[in-house]
C-alpha positions as CSV (number, residue, x, y, z in Angstrom):
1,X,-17.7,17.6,28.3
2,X,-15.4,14.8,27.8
3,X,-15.5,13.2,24.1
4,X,-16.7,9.6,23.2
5,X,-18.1,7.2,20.7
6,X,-21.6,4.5,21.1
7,X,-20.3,1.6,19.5
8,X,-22.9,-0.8,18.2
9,X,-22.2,-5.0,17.7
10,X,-24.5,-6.2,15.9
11,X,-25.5,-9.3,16.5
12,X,-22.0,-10.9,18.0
13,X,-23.9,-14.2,19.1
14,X,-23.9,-14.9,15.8
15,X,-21.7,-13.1,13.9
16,X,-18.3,-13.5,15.7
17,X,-15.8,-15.8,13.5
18,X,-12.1,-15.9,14.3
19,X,-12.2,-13.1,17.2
20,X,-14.1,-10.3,15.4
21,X,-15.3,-9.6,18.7
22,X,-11.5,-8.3,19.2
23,X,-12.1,-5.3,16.9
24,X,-14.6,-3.8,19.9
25,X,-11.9,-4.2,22.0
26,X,-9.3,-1.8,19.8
27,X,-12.2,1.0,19.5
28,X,-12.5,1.2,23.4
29,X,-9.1,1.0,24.4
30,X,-7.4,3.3,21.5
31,X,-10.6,5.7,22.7
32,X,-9.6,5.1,26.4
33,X,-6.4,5.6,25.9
34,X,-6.8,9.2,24.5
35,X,-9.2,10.2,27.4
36,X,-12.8,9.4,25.7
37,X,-15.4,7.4,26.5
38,X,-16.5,4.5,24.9
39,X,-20.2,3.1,25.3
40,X,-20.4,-0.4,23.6
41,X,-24.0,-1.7,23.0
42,X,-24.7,-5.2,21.9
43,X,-27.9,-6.3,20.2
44,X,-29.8,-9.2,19.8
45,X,-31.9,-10.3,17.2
46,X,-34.9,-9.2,19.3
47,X,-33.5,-5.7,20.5
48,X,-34.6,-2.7,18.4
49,X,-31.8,-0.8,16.8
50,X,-31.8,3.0,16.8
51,X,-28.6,4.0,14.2
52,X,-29.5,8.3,15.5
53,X,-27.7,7.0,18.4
54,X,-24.3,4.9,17.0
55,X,-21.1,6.4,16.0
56,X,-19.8,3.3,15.0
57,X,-21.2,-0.2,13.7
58,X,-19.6,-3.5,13.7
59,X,-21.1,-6.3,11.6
60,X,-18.7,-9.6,12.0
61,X,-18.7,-12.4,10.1
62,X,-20.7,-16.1,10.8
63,X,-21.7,-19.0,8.8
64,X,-24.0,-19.3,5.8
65,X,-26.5,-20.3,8.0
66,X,-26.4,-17.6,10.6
67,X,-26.1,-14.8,7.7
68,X,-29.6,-16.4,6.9
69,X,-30.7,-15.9,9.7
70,X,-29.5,-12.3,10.3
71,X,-29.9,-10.9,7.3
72,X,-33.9,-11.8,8.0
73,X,-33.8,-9.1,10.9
74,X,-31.2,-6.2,8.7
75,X,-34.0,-6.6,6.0
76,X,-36.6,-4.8,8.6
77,X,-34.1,-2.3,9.5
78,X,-32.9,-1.7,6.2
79,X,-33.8,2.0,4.6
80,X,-32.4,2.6,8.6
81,X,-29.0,1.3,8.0
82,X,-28.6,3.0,4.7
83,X,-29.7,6.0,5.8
84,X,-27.0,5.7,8.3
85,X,-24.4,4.9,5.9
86,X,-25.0,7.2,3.5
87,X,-25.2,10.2,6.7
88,X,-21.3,8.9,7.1
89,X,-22.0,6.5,9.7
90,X,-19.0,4.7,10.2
91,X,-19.0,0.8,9.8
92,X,-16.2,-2.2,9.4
93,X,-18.0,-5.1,8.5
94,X,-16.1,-8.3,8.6
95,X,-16.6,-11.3,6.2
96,X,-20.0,-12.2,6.4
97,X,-20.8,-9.0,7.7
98,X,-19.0,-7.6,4.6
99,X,-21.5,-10.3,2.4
100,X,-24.1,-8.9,3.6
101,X,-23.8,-5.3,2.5
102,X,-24.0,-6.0,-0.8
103,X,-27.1,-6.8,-3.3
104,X,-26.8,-10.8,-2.4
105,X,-24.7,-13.8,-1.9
106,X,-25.4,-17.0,-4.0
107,X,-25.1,-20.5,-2.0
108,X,-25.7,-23.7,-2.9
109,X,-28.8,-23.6,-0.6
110,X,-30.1,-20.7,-2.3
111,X,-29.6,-16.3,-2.1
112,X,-29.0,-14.8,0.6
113,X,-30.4,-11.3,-0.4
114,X,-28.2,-8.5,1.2
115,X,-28.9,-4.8,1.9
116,X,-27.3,-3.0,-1.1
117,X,-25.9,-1.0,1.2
118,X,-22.7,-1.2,-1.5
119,X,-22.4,-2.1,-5.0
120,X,-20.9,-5.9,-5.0
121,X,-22.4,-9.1,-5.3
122,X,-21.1,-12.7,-3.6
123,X,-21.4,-16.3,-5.2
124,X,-20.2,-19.1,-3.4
125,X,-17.1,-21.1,-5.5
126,X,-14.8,-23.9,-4.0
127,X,-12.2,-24.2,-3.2
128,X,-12.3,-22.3,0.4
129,X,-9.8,-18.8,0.2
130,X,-7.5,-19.6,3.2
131,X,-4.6,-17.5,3.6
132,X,-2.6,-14.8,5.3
133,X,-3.2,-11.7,3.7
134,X,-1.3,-8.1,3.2
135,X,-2.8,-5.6,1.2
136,X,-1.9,-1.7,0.7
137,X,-4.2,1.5,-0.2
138,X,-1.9,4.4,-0.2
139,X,-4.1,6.1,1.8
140,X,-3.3,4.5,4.6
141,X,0.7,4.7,6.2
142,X,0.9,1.4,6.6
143,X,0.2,-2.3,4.6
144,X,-3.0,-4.2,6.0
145,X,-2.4,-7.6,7.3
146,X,-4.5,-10.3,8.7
147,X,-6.5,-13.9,7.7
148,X,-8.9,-15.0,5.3
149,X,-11.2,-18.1,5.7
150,X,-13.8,-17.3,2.7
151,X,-16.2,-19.9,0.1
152,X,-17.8,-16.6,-1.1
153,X,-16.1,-15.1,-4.3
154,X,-17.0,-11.6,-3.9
155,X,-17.1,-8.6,-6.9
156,X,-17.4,-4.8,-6.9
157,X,-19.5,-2.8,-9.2
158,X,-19.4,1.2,-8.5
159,X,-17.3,1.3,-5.3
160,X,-13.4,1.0,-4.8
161,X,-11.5,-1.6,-2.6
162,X,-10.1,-1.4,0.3
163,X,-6.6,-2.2,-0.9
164,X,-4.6,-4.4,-3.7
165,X,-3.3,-7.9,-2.6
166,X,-0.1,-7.9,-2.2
167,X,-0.3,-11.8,-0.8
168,X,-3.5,-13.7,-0.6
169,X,-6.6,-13.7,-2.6
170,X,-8.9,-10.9,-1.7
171,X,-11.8,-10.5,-2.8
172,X,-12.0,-13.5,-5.2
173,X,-8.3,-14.9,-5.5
174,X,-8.6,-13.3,-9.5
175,X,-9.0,-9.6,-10.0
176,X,-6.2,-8.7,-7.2
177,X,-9.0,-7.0,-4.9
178,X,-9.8,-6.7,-1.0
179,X,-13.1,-5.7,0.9
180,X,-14.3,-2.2,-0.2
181,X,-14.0,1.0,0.8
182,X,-17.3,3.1,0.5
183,X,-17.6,6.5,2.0
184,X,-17.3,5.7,5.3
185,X,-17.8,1.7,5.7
186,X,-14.8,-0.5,5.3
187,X,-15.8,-4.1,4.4
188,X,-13.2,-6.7,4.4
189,X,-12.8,-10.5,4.4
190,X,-9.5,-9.9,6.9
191,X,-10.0,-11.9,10.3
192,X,-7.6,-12.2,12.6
193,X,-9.0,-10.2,14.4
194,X,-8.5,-7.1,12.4
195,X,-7.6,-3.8,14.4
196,X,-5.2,-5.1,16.6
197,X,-2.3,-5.8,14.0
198,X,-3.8,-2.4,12.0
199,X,-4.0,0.5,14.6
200,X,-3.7,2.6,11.6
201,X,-7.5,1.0,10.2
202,X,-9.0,1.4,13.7
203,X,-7.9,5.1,13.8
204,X,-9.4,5.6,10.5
205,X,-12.8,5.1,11.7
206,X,-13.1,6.5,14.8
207,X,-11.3,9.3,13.2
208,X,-14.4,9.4,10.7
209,X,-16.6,8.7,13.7
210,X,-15.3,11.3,15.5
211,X,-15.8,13.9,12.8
212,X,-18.8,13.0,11.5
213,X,-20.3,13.6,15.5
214,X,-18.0,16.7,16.8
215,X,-16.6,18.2,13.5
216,X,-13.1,17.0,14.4
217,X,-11.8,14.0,14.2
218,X,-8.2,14.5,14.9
219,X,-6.6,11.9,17.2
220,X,-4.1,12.4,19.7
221,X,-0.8,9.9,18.1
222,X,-0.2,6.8,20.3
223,X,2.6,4.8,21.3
224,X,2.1,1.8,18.8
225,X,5.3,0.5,17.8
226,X,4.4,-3.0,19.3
227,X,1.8,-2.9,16.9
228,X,3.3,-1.3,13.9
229,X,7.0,-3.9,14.6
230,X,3.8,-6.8,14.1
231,X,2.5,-5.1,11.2
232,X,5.9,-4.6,9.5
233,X,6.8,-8.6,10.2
234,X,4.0,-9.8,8.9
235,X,4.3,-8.0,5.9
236,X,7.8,-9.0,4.9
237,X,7.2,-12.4,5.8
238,X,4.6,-12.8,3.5
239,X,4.4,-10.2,1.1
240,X,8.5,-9.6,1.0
241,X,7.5,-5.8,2.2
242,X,6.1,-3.2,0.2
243,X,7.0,-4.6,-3.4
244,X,5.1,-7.4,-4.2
245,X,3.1,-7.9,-6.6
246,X,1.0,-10.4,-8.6
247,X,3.7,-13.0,-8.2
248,X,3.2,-13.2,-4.5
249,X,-0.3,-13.8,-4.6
250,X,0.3,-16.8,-6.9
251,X,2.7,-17.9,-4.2
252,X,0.2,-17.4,-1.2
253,X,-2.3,-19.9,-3.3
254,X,0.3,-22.7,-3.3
255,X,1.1,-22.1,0.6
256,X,-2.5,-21.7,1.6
257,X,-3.4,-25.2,0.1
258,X,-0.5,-27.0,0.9
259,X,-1.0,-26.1,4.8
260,X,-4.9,-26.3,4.5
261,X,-5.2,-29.5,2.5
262,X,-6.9,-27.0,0.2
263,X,-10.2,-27.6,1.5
264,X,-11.5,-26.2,5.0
């Protein structure tokens, strides 16, 4: 029986800033390519969602308004989701979607409440965190790269982040933070999209995928040194490499306004 994964999008006709949709491609081709089968499932706010039968959730990111109006629907489903996520279901959840697991996200039109899936909170500040970002988590071989288009200033209580900014803000441009990492859901504010410029992320959670369905999630190594030559560029050029610290995420403020206007 040949292996795969269900992939569920949640909700991509209104959550799909800045390509997120791209991340669906990268789990079905890097699943492809190693001879599995990937069944992609897209649902509407109307369409009942059964988590016994995903491997793998993606939750992109959309406007204030649109996280209004999804975050309506997730509230019905929601002792469903977190059952899934704390069974290990495997999730990346991109900006809005990455609001959204937490306890709520303060606008100027009022709370959003989330679905404490994770421990973090969200309040709207100005101005607009517009950057490219590079971040590192020594658990992973390489540095994460990608963009960030964010109002919400977002803070973790009992849950660790995805990585430490090495250029950018993260998180909240202040406590040198990015997305969280909780069991096995990845939330990040990192556009771009995502898995295409981080083959090492993708593999990550289809590896937990994998294992959390079959017992095994060992993937077979691919040729990505496209990939990893993008990775490594885009990580010098902004971050100077693997060194960087706090001084470079000062330095990606002043760039990010002066090519933004500072407001976006």
């Amino acid at each position: 029986m040949k292996k795969g994964l269900t992939i569920g999008h949640l909700y991509p006709d209104l959550l799909n800033l800045y390509g997120d949709r791209g991340n669906i491609q990268c789990f079905r081709k890097r699943l492809e390519w190693r001879g599995m089968e990937a069944d992609v499932r897209e649902f509407s706010l109307d369409d009942p969602v059964d988590f016994s039968k995903l491997d793998l959730i993606l939750l992109g990111g959309g406007s204030d308004r649109e996280q209004m109006i999804v975050c309506g629907r997730l509230r019905e489903i929601k002792k469903e989701f977190r059952d899934y996520v704390e069974d290990g279901g495997a999730v990346l959840a991109v900006c809005g979607g990455y609001q959204l697991l937490g306890h709520y996200y303060d606008t100027q039109d009022g709370r959003i409440e989330g679905l404490s899936l994770v421990d973090l909170v969200t309040e709207q500040g100005s101005p607009r965190l517009i950057s490219n970002e590079v971040i590192e988590n020594p658990s992973f071989k390489m540095p994460i790269v990608g963009f960030e288009n964010h109002g919400g200033r977002t803070r973790l209580g009992d849950c660790e982040p995805l990585g430490t900014v090495r250029f950018g803000y993260g998180n909240n441009g202040e406590d040198g933070h990015e997305g969280v990492l909780y069991k096995n859901v990845i939330g990040t504010y990192l556009h771009g999209p995502l898995l295409p410029k981080n083959p090492h992320v993708c593999d990550w959670l289809l590896g937990r995928a994998l294992e959390r369905k079959y017992g095994d999630g060992t993937l077979s190594p691919l040729d990505d040194r496209q990939e990893e030559e993008a990775n490594r560029y885009i990580a010098a050029r902004f971050a100077g490499g693997a060194a960087a610290g706090a001084g470079n995420r000062k330095a990606g403020r002043g760039r990010s306004h002066a090519a933004h206007g500072g407001n976006a």
